[in-house]
Phi, psi and omega in degrees: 000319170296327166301327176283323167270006143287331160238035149261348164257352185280320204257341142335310183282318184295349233234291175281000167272322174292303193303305171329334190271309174289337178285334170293330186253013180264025166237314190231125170305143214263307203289288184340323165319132180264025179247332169300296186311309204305306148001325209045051190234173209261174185280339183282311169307294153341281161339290164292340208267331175274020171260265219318332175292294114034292206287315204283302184302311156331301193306291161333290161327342137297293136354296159277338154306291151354288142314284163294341159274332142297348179286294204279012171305328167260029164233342159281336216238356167268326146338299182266009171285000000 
């Protein structure tokens, strides 16, 4: 059970970090970043290092939607008594 519910939050976030990834660069060059250039880091370096941020915050989010929703379960579940 624990394992199913890590992945109602890793692949829902993983999913919108691939959508998230592309819409951002298909506007903005990675090398145009002044942390990238200064960094010397490639664009592939970029590219990955924002899929993971991207990924992480989704997830958190998910995570916490989660959370909270396991919160009000014993209060829904007093409600309906």
């Amino acid at each position: 059970m624990l394992a199913q519910r890590w992945m109602w939050i890793v692949w829902p976030a993983f999913l919108t970090a691939a959508v998230m990834e592309m819409l951002v660069f298909a506007f903005v060059d990675p090398l145009d970043l002044h942390w990238v250039a200064d960094m010397g880091w490639s664009r592939q370096g970029a590219y990955t290092l924002a899929f993971f941020v991207f990924w992480l915050m989704t997830a958190l989010s998910s995570l916490m939607t989660n959370w909270l929703g396991s919160l009000s379960l014993p209060v829904l579940q007093e409600i309906r008594r």
